[in-house]
C-alpha positions in Angstrom: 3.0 11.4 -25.1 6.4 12.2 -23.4 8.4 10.6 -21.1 7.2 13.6 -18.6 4.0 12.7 -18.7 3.9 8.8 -19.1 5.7 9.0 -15.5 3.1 11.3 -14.0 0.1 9.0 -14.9 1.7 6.1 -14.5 2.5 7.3 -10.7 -1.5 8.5 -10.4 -2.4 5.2 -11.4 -0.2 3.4 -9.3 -0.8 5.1 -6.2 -4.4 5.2 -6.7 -4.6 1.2 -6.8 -2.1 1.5 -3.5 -4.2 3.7 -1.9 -7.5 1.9 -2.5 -6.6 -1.3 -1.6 -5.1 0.0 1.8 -8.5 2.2 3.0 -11.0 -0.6 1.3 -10.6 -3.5 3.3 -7.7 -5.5 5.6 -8.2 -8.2 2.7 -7.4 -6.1 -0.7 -4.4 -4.9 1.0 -3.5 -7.8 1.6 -4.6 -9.4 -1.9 -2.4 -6.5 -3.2 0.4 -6.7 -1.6 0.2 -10.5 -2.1 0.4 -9.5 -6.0 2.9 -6.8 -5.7 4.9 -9.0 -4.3 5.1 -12.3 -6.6 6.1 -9.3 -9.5 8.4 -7.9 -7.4 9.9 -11.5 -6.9 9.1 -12.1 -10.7 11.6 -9.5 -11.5 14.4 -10.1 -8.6 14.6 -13.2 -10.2 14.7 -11.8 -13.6 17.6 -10.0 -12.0 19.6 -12.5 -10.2 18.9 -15.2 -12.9 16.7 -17.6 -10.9 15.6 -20.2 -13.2 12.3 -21.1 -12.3 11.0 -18.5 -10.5 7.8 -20.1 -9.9 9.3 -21.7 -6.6 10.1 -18.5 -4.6 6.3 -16.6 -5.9 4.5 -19.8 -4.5 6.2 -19.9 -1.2 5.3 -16.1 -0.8 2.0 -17.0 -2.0 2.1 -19.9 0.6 3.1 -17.6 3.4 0.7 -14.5 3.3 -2.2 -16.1 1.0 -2.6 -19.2 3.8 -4.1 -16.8 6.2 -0.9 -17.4 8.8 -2.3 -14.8 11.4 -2.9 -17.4 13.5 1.1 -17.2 13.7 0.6 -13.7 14.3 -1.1 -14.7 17.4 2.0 -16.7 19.1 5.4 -16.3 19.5 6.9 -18.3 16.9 6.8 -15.6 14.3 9.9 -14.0 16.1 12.0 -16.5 14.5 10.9 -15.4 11.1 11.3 -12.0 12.1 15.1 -12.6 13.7 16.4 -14.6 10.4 14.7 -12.2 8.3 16.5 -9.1 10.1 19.8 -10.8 10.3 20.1 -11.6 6.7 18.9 -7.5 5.7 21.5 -6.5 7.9 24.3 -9.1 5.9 23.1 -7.3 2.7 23.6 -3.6 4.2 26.7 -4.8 5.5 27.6 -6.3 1.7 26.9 -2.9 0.3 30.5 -2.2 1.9 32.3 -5.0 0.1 33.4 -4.1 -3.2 33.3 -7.2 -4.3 30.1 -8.3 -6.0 29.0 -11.8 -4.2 28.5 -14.6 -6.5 25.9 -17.0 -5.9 24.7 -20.0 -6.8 21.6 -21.2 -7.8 20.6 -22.7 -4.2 22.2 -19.3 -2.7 19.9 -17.4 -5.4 17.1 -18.6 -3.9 18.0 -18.3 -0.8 18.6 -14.5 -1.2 15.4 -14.1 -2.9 13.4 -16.2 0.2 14.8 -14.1 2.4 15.5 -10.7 0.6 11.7 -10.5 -0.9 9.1 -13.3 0.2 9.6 -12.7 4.1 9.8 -8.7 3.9 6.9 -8.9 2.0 5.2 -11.1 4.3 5.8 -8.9 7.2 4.6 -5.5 4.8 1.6 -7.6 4.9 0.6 -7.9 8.8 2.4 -5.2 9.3 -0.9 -2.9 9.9 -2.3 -5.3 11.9 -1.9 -3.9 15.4 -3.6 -6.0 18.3 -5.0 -7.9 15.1 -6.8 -4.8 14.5 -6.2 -3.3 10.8 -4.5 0.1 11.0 -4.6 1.2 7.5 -3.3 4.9 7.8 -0.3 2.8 9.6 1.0 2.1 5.6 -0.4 5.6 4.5 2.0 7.5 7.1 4.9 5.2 6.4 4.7 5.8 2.2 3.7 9.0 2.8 7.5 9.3 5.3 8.9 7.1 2.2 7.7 10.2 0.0 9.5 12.7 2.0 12.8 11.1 2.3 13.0 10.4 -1.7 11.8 14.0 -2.5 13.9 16.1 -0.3 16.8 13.4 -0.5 16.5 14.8 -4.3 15.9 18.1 -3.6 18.5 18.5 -1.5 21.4 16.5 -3.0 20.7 18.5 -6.4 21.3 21.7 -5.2 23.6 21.1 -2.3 25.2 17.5 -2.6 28.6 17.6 -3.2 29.9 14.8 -0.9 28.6 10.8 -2.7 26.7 8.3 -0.4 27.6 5.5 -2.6 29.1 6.4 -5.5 30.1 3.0 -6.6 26.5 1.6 -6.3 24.5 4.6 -6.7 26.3 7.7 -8.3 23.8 10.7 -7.7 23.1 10.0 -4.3 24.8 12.0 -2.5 25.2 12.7 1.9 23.9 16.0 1.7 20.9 14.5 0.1 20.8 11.8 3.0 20.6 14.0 5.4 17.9 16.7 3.7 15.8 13.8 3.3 16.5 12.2 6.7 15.5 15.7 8.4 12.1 16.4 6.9 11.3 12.7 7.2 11.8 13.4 11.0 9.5 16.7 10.7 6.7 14.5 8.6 7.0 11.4 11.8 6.4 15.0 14.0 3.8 16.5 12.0 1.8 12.6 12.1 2.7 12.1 15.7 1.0 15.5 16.3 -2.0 15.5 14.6 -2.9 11.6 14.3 -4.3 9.6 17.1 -2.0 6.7 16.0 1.2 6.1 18.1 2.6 9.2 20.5 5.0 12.2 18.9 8.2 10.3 20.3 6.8 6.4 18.7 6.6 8.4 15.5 10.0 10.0 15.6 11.7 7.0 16.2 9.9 5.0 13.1 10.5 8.0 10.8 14.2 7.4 11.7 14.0 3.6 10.8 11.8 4.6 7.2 14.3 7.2 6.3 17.6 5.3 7.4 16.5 1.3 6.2 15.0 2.4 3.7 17.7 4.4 2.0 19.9 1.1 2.4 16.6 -0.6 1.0 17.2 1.5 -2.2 20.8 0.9 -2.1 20.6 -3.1 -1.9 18.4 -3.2 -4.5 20.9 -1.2 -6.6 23.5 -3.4 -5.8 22.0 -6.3 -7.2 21.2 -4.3 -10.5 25.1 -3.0 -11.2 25.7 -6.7 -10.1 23.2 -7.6 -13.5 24.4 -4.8 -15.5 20.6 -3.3 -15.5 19.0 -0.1 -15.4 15.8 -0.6 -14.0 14.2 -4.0 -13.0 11.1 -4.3 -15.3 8.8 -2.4 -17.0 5.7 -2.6 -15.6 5.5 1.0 -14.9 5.8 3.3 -17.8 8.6 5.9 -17.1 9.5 4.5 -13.9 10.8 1.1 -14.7 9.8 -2.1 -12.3 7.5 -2.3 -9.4 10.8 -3.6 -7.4 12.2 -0.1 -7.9 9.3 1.5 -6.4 8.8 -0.7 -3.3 12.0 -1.5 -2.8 12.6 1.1 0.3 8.7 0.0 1.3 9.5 -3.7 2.0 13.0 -3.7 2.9 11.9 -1.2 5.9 9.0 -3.6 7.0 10.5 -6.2 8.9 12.2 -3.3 11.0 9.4 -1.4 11.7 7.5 -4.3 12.2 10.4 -5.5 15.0 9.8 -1.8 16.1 5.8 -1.5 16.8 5.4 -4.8 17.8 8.1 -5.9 20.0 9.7 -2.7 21.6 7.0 -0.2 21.4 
């Protein structure tokens, strides 16, 4: 079997499993992303050289598997949200340094609390609207996710000339950015217009956020690889490398569209 085709199931398979969990119930999506995320955290520490891991999967396990939607329900889940927030903007902000930070191993886990285990805890309620579950919430967002990577590609390779971050990523290129930043706006349209979920204008606005933080999402996420000296962070999926590498726009974006929907919407 070739490379070719070792991607293309192991993307069916992949977004099959996604896909099911999300229409099924509120509780496999959940489960799932519960899963996805102690590997993603499984191979972020991998990455950084956490060494015990175990510590940073439980607390995420802690945090969405405790059912904590009763902190949905009050305020205090703002001050997750705010440190969250603060500390992804430090790392889009680091992205600019050209210096690689060195941490620690209480500053390892530290990034890897804050980096993985809360993002992922706020992809997990974020389809929760009025604590009623909004699965095509997820579906329109992966499906914006899609657009952005594609025509960020299609674009940049046969126009992008000018290199987003050439140091951290090398074939990204501006050109790129902004292909894939323009037909994510026309997807947020197209779903604003024909779904019943959110007006035209809510939509636009979240396509902006999925397209903009989640490009940096991808970017971080490559920072910390050059950091390593790796190519891809596991190799769970055949042909595409680690499940971090797939979901790292996905939960990087979450907190921001979660800050988005449910606090100034």
């Amino acid at each position: 079997m070739n490379n070719f085709s070792t991607r293309v199931i192991s993307a069916i398979v992949y977004a099959a499993v996604f896909i099911f969990a999300i229409v099924f119930s509120p509780n496999t999506f959940i489960g799932l992303i519960t899963i996805f995320g102690s590997i993603c955290l499984w191979e972020f520490s991998k990455i950084v050289k956490i060494q015990n891991p175990i510590i940073p999967i439980v607390a995420l396990i802690a945090l969405i598997g405790l059912n904590f939607q009763k902190i949905l329900e009050t305020d205090k889940i703002i001050y997750l949200l705010v440190f969250c927030l603060l500390h992804s903007t430090y790392l889009i902000i680091d992205l600019y340094r050209k210096n690689y930070t060195k941490r620690d191993t209480v500053l390892k886990g530290f990034t890897a609390l804050n980096y993985v285990v809360l993002p992922f805890f706020f992809l997990a309620f974020l389809p929760f609207i009025n604590n009623h579950y909004q699965p095509n919430l997820i579906i329109y967002i992966i499906l914006i996710i899609w657009t952005n990577d594609s025509f960020a590609y299609i674009v940049g390779k046969n126009f992008g000339k000018t290199k987003l971050f050439e140091r951290i990523s090398p074939k990204k290129t501006i050109e790129g950015f902004i292909g894939g930043f323009l037909f994510s706006i026309f997807a947020g349209f197209l779903i604003g217009r024909y779904s019943d979920l959110f007006s035209v204008q809510n939509w636009l606005i979240i396509a902006i956020i999925t397209s903009v933080i989640g490009t940096f999402g991808d970017l971080v996420e490559s920072k910390f690889k050059r950091q390593a000296n790796v190519k891809d962070s596991g190799t769970i999926m055949p042909g595409h490398g680690g499940l971090l590498d797939r979901l790292d726009s996905l939960f990087f974006l979450a907190p921001f569209v979660y800050l988005y929907i449910h606090y100034l919407m």
